[in-house]
Wavefront OBJ file of the C-alpha trace (Angstrom):
o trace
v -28.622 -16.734 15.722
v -29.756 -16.108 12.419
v -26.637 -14.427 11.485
v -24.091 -16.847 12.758
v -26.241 -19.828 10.343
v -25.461 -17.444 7.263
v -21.849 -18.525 8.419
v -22.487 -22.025 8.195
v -23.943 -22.021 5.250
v -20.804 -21.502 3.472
v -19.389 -18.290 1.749
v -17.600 -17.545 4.884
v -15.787 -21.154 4.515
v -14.935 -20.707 1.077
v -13.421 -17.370 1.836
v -11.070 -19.060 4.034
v -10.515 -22.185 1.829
v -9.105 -19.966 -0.627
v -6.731 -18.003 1.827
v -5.290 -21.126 2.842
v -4.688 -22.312 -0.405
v -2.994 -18.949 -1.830
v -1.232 -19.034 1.269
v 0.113 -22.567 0.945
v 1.219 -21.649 -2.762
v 3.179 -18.266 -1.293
v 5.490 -20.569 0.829
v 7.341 -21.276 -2.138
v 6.820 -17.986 -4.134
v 7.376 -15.441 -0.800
v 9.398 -17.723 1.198
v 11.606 -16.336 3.165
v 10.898 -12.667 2.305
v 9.381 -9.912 4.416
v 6.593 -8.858 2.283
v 5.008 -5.261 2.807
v 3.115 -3.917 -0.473
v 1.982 -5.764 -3.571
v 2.160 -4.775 -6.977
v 0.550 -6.876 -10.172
v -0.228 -9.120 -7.371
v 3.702 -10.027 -6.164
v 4.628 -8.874 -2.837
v 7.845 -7.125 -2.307
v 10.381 -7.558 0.830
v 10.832 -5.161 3.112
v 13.490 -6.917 5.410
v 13.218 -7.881 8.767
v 13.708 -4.994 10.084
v 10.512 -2.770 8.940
v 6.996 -3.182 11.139
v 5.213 -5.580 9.097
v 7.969 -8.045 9.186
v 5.549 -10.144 11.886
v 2.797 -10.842 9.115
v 4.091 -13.001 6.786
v 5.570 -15.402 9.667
v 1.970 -14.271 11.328
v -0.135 -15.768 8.137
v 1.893 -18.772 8.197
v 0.890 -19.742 11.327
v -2.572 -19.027 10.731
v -2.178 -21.760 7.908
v -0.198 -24.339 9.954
v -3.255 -24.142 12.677
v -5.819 -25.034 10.202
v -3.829 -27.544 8.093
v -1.047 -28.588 10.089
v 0.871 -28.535 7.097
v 5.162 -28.543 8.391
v 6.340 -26.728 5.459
v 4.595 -23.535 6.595
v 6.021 -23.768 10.745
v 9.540 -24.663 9.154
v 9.680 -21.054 6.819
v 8.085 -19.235 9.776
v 11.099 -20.276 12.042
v 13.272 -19.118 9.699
v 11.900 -16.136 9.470
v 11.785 -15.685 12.998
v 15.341 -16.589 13.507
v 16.361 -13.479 10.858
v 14.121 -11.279 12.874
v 17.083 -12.060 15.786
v 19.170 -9.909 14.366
v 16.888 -6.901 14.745
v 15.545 -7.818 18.373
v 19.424 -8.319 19.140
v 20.633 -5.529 17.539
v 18.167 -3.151 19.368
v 18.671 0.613 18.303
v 16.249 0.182 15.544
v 13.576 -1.155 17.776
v 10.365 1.056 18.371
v 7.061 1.066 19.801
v 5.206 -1.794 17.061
v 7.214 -4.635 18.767
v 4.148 -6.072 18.831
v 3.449 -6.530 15.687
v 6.699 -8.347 15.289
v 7.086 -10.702 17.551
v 3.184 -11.271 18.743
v 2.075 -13.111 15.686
v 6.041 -14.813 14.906
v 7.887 -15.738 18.340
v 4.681 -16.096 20.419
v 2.538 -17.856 18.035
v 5.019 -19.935 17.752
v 5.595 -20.817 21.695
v 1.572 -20.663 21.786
v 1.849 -23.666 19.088
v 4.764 -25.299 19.984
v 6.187 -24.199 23.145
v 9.407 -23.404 21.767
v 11.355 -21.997 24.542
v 13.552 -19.820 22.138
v 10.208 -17.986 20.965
v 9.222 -17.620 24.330
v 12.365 -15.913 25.380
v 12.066 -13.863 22.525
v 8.799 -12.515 22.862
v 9.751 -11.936 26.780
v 12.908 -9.655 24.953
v 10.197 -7.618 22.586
v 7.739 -7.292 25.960
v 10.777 -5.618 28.243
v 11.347 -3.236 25.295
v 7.932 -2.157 24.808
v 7.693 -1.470 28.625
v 10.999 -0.030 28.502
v 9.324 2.611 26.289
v 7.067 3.983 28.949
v 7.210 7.139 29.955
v 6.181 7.587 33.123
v 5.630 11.246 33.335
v 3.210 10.947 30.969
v 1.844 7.592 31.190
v 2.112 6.859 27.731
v 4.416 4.343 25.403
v 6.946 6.558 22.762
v 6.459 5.780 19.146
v 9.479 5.780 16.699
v 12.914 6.759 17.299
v 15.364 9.729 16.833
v 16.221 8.427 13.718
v 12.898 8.423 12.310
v 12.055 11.480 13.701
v 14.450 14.257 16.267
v 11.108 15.530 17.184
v 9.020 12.413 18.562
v 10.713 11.454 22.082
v 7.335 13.032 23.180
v 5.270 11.076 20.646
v 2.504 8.564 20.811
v 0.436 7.160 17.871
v -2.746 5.147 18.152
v -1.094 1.999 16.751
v 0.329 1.404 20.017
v -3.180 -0.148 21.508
v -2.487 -3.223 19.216
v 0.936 -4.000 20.507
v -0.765 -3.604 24.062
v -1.696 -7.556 24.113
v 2.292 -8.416 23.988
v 2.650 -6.572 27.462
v -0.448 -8.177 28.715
v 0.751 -11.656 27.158
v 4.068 -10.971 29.312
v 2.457 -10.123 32.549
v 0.866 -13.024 32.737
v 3.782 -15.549 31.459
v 6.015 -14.164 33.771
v 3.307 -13.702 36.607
v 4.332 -10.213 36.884
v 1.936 -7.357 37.168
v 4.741 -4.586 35.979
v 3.857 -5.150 32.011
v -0.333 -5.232 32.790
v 0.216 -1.822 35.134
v 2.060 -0.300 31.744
v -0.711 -1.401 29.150
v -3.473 -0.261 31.004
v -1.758 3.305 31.596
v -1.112 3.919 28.094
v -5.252 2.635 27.044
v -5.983 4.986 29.627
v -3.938 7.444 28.076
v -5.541 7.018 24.779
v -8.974 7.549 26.279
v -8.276 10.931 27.784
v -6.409 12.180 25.185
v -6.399 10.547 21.680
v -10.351 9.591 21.696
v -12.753 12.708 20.599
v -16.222 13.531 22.023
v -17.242 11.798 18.517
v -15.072 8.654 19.421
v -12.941 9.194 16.152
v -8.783 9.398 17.544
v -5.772 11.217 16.203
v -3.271 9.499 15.263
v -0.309 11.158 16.758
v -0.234 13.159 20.313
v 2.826 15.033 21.066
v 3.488 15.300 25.235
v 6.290 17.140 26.625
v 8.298 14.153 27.443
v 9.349 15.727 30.444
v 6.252 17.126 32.260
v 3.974 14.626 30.512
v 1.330 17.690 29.720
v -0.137 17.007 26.264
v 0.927 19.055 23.651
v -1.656 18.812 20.343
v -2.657 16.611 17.828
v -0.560 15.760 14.861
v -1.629 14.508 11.416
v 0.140 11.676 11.010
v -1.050 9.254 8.351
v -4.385 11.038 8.142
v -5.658 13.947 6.359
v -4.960 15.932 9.530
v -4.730 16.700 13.114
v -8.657 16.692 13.524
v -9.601 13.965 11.225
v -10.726 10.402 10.784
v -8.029 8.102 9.529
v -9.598 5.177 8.598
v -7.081 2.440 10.253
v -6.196 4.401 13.302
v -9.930 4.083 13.717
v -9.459 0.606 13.246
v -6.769 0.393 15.323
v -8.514 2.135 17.886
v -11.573 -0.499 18.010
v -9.602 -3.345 18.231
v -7.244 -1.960 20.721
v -10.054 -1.190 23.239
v -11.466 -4.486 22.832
v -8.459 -6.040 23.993
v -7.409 -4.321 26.645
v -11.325 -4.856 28.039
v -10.810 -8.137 27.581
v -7.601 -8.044 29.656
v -8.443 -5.594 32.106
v -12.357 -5.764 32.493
v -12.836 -1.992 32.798
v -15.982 -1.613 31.245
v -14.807 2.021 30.168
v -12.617 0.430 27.285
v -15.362 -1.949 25.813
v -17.542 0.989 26.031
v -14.881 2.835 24.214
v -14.278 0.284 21.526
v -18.422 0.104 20.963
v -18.114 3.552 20.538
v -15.502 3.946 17.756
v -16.896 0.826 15.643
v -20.543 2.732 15.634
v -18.470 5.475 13.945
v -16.710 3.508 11.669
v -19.938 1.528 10.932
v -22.177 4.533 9.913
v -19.751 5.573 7.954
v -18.956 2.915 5.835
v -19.885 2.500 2.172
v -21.379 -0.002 0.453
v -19.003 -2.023 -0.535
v -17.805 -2.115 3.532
v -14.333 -0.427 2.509
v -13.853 3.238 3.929
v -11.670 5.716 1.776
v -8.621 6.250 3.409
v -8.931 9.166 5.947
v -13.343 8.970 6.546
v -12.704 13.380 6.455
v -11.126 13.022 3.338
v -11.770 15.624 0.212
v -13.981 14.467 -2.251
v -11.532 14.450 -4.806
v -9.199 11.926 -2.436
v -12.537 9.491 -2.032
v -10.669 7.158 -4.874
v -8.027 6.324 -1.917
v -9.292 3.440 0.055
v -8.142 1.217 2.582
v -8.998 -2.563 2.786
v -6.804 -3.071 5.700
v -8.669 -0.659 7.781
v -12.024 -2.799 7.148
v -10.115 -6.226 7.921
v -9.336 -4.998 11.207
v -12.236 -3.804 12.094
v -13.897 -6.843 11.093
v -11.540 -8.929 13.598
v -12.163 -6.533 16.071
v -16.082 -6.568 15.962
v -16.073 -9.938 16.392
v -13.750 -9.811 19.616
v -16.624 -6.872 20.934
v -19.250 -9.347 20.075
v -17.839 -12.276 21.847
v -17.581 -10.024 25.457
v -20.909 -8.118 25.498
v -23.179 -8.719 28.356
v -26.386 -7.984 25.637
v -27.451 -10.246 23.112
v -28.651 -7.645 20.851
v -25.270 -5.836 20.968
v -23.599 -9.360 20.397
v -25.631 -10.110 17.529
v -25.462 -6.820 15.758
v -21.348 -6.502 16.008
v -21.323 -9.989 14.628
v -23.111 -8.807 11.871
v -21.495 -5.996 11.216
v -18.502 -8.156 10.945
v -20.084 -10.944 8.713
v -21.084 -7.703 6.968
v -17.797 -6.048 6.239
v -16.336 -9.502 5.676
v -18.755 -10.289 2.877
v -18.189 -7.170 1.240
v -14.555 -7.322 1.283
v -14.938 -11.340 -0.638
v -17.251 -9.670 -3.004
v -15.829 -6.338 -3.820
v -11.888 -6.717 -2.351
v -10.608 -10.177 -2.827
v -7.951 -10.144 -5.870
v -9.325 -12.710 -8.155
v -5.924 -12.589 -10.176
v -5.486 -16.499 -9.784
v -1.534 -16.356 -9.641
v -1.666 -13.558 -7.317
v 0.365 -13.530 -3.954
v -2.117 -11.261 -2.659
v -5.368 -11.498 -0.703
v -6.998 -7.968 -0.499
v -7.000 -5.466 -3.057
v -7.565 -1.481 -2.485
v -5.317 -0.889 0.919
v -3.367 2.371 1.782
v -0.527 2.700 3.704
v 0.245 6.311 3.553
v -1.825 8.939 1.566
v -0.789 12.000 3.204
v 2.637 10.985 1.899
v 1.109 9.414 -1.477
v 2.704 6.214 -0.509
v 1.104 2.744 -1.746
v -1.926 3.776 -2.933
v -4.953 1.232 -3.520
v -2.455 -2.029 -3.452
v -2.748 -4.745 -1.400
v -1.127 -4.697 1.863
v 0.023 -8.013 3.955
v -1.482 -7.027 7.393
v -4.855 -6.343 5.410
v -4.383 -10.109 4.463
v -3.406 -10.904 7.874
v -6.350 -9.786 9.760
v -9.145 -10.939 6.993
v -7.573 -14.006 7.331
v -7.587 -13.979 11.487
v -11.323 -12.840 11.517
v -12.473 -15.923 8.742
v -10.461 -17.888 11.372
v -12.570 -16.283 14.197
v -15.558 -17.159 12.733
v -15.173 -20.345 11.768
v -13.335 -21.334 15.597
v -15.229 -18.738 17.587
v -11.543 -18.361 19.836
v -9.375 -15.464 19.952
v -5.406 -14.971 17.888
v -3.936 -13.225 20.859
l 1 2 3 4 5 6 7 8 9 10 11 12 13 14 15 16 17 18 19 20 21 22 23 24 25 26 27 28 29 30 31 32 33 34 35 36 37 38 39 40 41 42 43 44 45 46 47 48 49 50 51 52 53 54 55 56 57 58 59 60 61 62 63 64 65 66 67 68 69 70 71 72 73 74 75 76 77 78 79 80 81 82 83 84 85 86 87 88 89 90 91 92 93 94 95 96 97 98 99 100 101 102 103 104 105 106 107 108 109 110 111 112 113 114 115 116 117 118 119 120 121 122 123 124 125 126 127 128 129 130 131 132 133 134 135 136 137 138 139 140 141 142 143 144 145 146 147 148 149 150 151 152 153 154 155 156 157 158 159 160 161 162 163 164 165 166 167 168 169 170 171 172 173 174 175 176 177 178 179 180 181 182 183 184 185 186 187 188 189 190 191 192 193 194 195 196 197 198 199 200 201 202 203 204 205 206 207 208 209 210 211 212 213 214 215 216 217 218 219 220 221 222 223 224 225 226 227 228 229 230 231 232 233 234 235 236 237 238 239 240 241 242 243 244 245 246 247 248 249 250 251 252 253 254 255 256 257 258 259 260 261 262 263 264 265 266 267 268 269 270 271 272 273 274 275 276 277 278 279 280 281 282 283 284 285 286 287 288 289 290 291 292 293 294 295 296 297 298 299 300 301 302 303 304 305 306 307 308 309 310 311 312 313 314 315 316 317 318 319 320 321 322 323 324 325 326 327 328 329 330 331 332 333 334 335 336 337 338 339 340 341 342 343 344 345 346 347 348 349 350 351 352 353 354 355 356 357 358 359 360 361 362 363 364 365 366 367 368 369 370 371 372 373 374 375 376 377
């Protein structure tokens, strides 16, 4: 439609030119690092080991599919090879798997067919199901060491390591992974997702009974708010598992949450950090939380049965996109960084309006969306 020849006309294009580019410069100034935050526009490494490790090998082969450059799937195997030593060693492992291995060891067998990936993605998949707990039909987050208190835990993020399990199922042909995905979205509906479709971010179960406890604050401003990328994470989530399920109840869902987010974002299409939070905290934003979304609209848009509900998620996303190369994009030409203004933790005042590398990640994946109309994973 009208909205999808705005695309072609070019802005969206150049957006993605120039995330190639700064990502073909990072493969020599990253390398093989495990980037996290950025400060002065230089990315620091968080080791293998921490959530985000998946990213940078993640953005890499975002690159490699548009320019088929070698130099980009020869640093991602490295990095994927270092990430063995965390898959292998196992006691540090925890419920974002997902985010590890999905967009490293399965991108990689989903470009290559590298059995080794394959294998390794299968190990991060058994894992995540072995995390299930069946009393309460939902997948643990974190560990004892992170926290004594959370073998009853689960946090919204979980919905986007959900594809991994539903990747499994069907590369093994075995409906055990699909059965454990679609309990724990179902689990999310009934008792993350509010009557105003905004979700906690942490539920506490008794691990034992599987009875809901409360709602825990988490990364947002508190038990009863609006963190802006668990809403993110929440839209996305129930996209995908609609799109790998077909229960209408979780596209509904995800429609549901990214009206929310919509109506309440600003201007510039970047939400502060928590979409409760005090006036005085309004100077915390979070760029990340609008690049998912964006990727996530468009995954809505491409599954609803009405035109006018595919056209206006599409440009929503266009929307959000635009704003984030107008207002966002870190014009610092010797910058490693994409994004500008993410949050990764206010509630603990950690990284505060920096640029983050999944925020990267996912602008990146939606350009790519648009510009290939196919889906990442």
């Amino acid at each position: 439609m009208e909205q999808r020849a705005e695309v072609s006309a070019g802005w969206a294009d150049q957006a993605l030119e120039l995330c190639l580019k700064r990502t073909g410069r990072n493969i020599e100034s990253i390398g093989e690092h495990f980037p996290h935050v950025a400060y002065d526009g230089v990315y620091n490494d968080q080791g293998p080991e921490f959530w985000v490790s998946g990213f940078w090998p993640g953005l890499l082969w975002l690159y490699y599919g548009e320019t088929g450059d070698e130099r980009a799937l020869h640093l991602a195997r490295r990095l994927e090879d270092r990430m063995d030593q965390v898959l292998d060693g196992f006691v540090t492992l925890h419920h974002d798997v997902g985010f590890m291995w999905l967009p490293s060891a399965v991108a990689d067998y989903k470009f290559t067919g590298n059995r080794a990936s394959r294998v390794r993605g299968l190990k991060a998949a058994s894992h995540l199901a072995g995390r299930f707990n069946l009393a309460g039909r939902f997948i643990r987050a974190w560990t004892d060491e992170v926290d004594p208190h959370s073998t009853g835990w689960a946090i919204i993020d979980s919905l986007m390591n959900l594809p991994l399990l539903f990747w499994a199922s069907k590369e093994m042909k075995d409906p055990r992974f699909y059965h454990i995905a679609k309990a724990h979205a179902d689990t999310v509906l009934r008792c993350f997702v509010r009557p105003d479709h905004t979700t906690a971010h942490i539920v506490s179960f008794d691990p034992f009974t599987g009875e809901k406890i409360e709602n825990l604050g988490g990364q947002g401003k508190g038990p009863d708010s609006a963190w802006a990328r668990g809403q993110a994470w929440l839209i996305y989530g129930m996209a995908i598992a609609f799109r790998e399920t077909g229960d209408k109840v979780f596209l509904e869902a995800a429609g549901n949450a990214a009206d929310y987010f919509l109506e309440h974002l600003p201007e510039d299409q970047v939400p502060w950090w928590d979409f409760c939070a005090d006036p005085e905290d309004r100077f915390v934003l979070d760029s990340s939380a609008s690049a998912c979304t964006a990727s996530g609209l468009l995954e809505i848009s491409s599954m609803e049965e009405s035109e006018e509900k595919r056209d206006f998620y599409y440009g929503k996303a266009l929307q959000i996109l635009k704003g984030l190369c107008e207002h966002h994009w870190d014009e610092r030409e010797k910058s490693q960084s994409m994004l500008l203004h993410g949050t990764v933790n206010y509630a603990k005042k950690k990284h505060v309006n920096v640029p983050i590398i999944y925020g990267d990640y996912y602008f990146m994946e939606a350009l790519i969306k648009l510009r290939h109309s196919v889906k990442i994973f």
